[in-house]
N, C-alpha and C positions, 0 to 999 in steps of 0.2 A: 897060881902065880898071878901079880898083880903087877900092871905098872902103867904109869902116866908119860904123856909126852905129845910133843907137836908130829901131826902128820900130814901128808899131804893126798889129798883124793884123787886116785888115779883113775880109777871107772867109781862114776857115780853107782847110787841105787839101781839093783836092778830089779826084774821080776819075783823075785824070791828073796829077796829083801837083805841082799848081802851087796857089801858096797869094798873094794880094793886101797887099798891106801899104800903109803909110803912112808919112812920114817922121817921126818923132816931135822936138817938138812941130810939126813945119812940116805940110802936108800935098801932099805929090808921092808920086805913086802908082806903085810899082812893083811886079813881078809875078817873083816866084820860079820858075823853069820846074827848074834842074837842083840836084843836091846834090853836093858833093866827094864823101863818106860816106854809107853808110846809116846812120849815129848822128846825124848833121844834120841828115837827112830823118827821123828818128823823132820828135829831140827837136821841130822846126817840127810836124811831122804831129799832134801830143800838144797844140797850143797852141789857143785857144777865140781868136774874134773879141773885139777889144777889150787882148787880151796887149800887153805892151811885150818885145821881146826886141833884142838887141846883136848886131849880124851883119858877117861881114867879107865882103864881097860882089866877084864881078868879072862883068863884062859877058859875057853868053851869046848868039852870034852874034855880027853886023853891024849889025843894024837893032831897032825899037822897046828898049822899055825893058824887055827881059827880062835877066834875071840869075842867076849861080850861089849858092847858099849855102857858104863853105869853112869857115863857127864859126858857132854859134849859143850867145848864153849870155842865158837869161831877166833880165829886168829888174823889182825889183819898184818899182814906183810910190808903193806906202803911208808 
């Protein structure tokens, strides 16, 4: 399963390199676990709780709602 869309970062990067987001404006919670890239994972890792960013995402495993990141492009709000 694949799909694109604005989200919003609810807990930044953490130790283990998974970052919490929200659907932007909806709010369905999903959880970043892998990255295609280390330029993916730097720009997500660089972003503060509250960010709006545009991700093209595909399903990571079989089961809950964990997900790859394969684009990450910030979104400004203002």
């Amino acid at each position: 399963m694949e799909r694109t869309g604005k989200y919003t970062v609810v807990r930044s990067c953490n130790d283990h390199g998974s970052i919490t987001l929200r659907e932007y404006p909806r709010n369905g919670t999903l959880y970043i676990v892998e990255y295609d890239d280390p330029d993916v994972e730097a720009e997500l890792a660089s972003l503060d709780a509250g960010s709006v960013v545009e991700l093209d995402l595909r399903r990571a495993g079989r089961r809950g709602n964990t997900w790859c990141a394969e684009s990450a492009r910030p979104v400004n709000t203002s």
